[in-house]
C-alpha positions in Angstrom: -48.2 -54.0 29.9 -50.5 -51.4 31.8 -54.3 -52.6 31.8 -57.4 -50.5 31.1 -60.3 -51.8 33.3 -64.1 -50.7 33.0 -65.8 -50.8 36.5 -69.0 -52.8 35.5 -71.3 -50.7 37.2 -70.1 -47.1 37.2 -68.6 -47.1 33.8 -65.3 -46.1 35.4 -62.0 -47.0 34.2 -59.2 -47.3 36.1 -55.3 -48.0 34.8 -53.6 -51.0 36.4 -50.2 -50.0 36.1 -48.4 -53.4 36.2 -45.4 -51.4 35.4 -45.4 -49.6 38.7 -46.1 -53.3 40.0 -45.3 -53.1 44.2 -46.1 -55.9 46.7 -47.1 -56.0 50.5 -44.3 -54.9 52.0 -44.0 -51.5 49.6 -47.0 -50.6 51.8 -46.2 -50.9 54.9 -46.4 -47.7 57.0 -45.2 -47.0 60.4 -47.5 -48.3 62.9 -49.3 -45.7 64.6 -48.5 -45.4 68.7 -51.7 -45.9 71.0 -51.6 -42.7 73.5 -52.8 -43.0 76.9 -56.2 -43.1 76.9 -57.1 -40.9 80.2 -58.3 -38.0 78.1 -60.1 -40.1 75.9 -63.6 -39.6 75.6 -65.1 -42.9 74.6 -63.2 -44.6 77.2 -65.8 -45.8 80.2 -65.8 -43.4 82.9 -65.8 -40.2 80.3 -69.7 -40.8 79.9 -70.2 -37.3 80.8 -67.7 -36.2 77.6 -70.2 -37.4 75.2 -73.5 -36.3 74.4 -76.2 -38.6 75.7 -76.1 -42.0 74.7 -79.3 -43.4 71.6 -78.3 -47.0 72.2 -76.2 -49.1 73.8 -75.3 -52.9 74.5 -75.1 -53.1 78.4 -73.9 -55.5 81.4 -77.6 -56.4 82.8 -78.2 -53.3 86.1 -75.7 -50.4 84.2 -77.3 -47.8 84.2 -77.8 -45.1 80.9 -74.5 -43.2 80.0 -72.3 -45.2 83.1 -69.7 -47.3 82.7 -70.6 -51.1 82.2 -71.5 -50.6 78.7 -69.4 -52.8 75.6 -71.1 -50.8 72.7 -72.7 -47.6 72.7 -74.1 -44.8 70.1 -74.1 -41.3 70.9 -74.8 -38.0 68.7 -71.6 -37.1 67.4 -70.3 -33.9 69.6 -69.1 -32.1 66.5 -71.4 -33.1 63.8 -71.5 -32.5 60.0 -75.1 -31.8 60.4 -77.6 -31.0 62.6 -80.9 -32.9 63.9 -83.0 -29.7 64.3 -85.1 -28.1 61.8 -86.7 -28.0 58.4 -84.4 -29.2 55.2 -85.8 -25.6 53.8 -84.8 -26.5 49.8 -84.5 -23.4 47.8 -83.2 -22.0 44.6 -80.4 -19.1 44.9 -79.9 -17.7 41.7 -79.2 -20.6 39.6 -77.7 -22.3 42.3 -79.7 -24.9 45.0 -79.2 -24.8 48.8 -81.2 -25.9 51.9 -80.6 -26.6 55.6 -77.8 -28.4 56.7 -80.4 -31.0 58.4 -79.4 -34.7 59.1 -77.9 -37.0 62.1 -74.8 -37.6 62.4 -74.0 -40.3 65.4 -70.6 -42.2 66.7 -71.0 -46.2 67.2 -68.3 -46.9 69.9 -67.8 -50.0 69.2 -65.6 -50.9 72.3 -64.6 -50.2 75.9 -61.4 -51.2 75.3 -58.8 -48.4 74.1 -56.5 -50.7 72.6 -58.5 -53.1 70.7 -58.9 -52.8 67.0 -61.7 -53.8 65.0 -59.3 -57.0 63.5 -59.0 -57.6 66.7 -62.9 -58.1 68.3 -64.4 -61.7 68.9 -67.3 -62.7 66.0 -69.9 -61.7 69.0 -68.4 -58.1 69.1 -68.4 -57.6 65.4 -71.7 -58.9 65.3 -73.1 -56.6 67.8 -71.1 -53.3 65.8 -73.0 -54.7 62.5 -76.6 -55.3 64.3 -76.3 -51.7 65.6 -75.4 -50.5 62.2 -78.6 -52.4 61.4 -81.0 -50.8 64.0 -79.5 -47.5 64.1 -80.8 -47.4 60.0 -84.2 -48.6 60.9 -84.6 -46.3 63.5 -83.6 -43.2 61.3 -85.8 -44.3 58.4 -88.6 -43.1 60.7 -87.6 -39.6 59.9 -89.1 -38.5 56.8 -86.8 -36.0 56.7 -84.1 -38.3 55.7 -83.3 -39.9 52.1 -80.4 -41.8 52.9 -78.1 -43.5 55.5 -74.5 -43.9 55.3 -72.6 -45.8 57.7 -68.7 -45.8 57.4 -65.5 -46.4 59.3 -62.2 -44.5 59.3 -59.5 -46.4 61.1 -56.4 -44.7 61.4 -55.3 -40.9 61.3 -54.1 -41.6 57.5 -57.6 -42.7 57.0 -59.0 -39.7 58.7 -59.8 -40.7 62.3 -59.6 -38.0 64.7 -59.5 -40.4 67.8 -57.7 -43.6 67.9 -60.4 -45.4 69.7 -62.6 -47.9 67.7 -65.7 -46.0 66.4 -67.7 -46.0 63.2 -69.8 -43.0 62.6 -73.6 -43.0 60.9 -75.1 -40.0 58.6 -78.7 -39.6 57.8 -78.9 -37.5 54.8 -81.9 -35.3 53.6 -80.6 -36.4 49.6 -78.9 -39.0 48.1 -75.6 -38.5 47.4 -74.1 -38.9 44.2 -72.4 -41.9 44.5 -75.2 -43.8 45.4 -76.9 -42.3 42.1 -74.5 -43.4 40.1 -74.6 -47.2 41.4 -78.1 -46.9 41.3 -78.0 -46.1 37.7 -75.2 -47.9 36.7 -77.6 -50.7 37.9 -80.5 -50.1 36.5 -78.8 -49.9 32.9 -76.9 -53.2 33.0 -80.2 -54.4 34.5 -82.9 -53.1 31.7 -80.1 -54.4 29.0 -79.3 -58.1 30.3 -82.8 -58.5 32.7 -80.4 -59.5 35.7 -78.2 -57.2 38.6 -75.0 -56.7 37.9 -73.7 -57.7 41.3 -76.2 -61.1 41.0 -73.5 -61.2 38.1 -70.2 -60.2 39.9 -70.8 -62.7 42.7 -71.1 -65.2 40.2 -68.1 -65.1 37.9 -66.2 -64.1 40.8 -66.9 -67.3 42.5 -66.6 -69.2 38.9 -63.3 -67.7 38.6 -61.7 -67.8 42.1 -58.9 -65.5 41.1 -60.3 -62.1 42.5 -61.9 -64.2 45.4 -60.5 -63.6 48.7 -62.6 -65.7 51.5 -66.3 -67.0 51.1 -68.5 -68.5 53.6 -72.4 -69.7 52.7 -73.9 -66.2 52.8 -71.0 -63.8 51.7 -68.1 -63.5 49.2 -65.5 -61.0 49.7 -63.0 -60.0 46.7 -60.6 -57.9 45.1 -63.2 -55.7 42.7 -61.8 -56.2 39.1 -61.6 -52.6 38.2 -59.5 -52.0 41.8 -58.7 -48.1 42.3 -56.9 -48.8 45.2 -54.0 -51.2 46.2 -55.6 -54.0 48.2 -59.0 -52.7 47.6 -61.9 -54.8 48.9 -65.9 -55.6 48.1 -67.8 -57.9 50.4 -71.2 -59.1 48.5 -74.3 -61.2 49.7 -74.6 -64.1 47.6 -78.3 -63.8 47.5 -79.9 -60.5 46.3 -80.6 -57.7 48.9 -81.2 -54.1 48.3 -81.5 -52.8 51.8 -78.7 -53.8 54.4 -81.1 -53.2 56.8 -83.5 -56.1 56.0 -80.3 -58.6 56.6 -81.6 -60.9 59.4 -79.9 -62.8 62.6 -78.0 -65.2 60.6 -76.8 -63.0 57.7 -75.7 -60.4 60.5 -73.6 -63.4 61.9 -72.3 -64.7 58.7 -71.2 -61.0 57.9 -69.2 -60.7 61.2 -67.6 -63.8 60.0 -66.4 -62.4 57.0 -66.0 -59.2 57.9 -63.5 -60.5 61.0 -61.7 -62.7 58.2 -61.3 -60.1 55.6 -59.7 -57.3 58.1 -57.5 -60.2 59.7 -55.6 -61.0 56.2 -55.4 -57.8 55.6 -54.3 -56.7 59.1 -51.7 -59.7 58.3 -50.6 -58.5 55.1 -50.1 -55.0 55.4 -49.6 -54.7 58.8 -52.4 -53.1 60.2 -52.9 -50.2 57.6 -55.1 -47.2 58.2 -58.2 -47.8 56.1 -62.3 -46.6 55.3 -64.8 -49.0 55.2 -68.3 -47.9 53.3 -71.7 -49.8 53.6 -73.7 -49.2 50.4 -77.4 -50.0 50.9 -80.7 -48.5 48.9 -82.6 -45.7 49.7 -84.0 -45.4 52.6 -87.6 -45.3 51.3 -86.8 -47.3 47.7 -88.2 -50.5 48.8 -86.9 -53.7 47.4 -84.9 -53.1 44.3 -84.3 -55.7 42.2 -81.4 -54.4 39.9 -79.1 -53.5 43.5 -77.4 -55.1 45.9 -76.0 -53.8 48.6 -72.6 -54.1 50.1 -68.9 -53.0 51.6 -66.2 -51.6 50.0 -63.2 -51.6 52.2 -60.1 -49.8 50.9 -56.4 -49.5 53.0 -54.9 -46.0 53.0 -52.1 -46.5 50.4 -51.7 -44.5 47.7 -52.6 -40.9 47.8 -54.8 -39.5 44.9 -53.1 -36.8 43.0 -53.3 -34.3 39.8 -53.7 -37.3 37.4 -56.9 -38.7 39.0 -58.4 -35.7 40.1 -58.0 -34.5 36.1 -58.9 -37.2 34.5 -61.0 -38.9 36.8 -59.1 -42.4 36.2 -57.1 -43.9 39.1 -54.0 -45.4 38.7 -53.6 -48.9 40.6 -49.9 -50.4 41.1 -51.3 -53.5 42.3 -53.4 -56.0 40.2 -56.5 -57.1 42.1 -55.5 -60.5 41.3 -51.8 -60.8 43.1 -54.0 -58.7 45.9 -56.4 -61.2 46.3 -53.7 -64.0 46.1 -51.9 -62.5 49.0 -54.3 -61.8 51.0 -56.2 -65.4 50.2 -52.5 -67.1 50.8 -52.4 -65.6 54.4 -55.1 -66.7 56.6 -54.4 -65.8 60.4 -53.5 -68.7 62.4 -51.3 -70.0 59.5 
């Protein structure tokens, strides 16, 4: 029988339709074809195709914007908003606008055309996720900006415009809604029980065991119980954290190993789906907050999102977090 599920900290429900029930191999899509990458403009050599580069991770004696580089950052050449000016809020009528002001940059987060996130060594995911880290502390300085998201599209499904690794960073002059909603989906749970809800999730997931993917000393990564999305994933700190940001060396390193895990199975699994992957983190000036905790929400490209959903606001889920967490726990690489 069909399932109604309450997301604990959105209030959300979502419908796992057990009656729709599909496994791994219903997903599978047709692998997408690498083209040549000569015209590619975060290949090395196609420097000059970029903007300037902000930061980058260089052979010692490269120069700035050369080749010799294995990660850099650069202003995205087509951005969503722009880096000049004054946010300008005003009322129009009954309506609000301002300025369209914010950054908007690209992490390249290889040199290699071909290689896929799934694919990179723990010491090239952890430099992707330590320049996730600086690139937030850097545009904290800004006053301008109220929040940073940092995301990842892989795949053309999953709306990537360019098949070569990237993730892409926005500084934001609000906080978007989502994040408003965690935040006060939070705070509620936390002024009624006096604890964080993901303190919480962490632990009955690792009580449990049956939404839990792959867990190492510092992280836990799971199938969310309220799932809208086949195959959907959260990775969690174990120990509270607000602010990504404020991760240090050794939670950066235990992330990569997680991280690398995680997209492994599922790479396994599904056979290399397009996907997103979200990092959720505070406020960029909200200080330590004890009822959030920030983390990633990865989610494969699967099932499309149609009249029902955008109506109702439910999502319907054919795939029980529970048999997706089994296959993807049942199928670690190397096995």
């Amino acid at each position: 029988m069909p399932e109604l599920r309450k997301d604990p900290v959105l209030g959300r429900w979502v419908i796992i339709s057990t009656e729709r029930a599909r496994r791994p191999d219903e997903y599978v899509l047709p692998k997408e074809e690498k083209k040549a990458p000569k015209s590619c403009p975060f290949c090395p050599g196609n420097e000059d195709k970029t903007p300037p580069e902000i930061l980058a991770y260089r052979q010692d004696g490269t120069p700035a914007n050369s080749p010799g580089w294995n990660l850099r950052v650069v202003a995205n050449k087509f951005p969503a908003l722009t880096i000049h000016g004054d946010v300008k809020r005003e009322a129009y009528g009954i309506y609000d606008k301002m300025n369209g002001v914010g950054a908007h940059e690209v992490i390249i987060e290889t040199p290699d055309h071909n290689e896929e996130q799934p694919d990179f060594s723990l010491e090239k995911m952890n430099d992707v996720l330590w320049a996730y880290r600086e690139r937030i502390i850097d545009l904290k300085k800004d006053p301008r900006f109220h929040y940073v998201l940092i995301f990842k599209n892989r795949g053309y499904a999953a709306g990537a415009s360019l098949q070569h690794a990237h993730s892409q960073v926005i500084a934001l002059p609000i906080v978007p809604k989502r994040a408003l909603e965690e935040l006060a989906g939070a705070k509620a749970y936390y002024d009624y029980r006096e604890r964080c809800v993901f303190c919480d999730i962490v632990r009955q997931e690792i009580d449990e065991q049956n939404r839990l993917i792959t867990a190492n000393e510092r992280f836990i990564s799971i199938c969310p119980f309220a799932s809208r999305f086949p195959f959907e994933i959260t990775i969690l700190p174990r120990t509270h954290s607000s602010s990504f940001e404020e991760s240090n060396p050794e939670e950066i390193k235990s992330l990569a190993a997680i991280l690398s895990d995680t997209l492994k199975r599922l790479d396994k699994v599904l056979v290399s789906p397009p996907y997103n992957y979200l990092l959720h983190t505070a406020p960029v000036r909200a200080g330590n907050i004890s009822h959030y905790h920030w983390h990633c929400e990865i989610i494969p490209t699967l099932a499309r999102v149609a009249g029902f959903e955008w109506g109702s606001g439910f999502y319907i889920n054919p795939t029980t977090p529970e048999d997706a967490a089994k296959y993807l726990r049942e199928n670690k690489v190397g096995e």
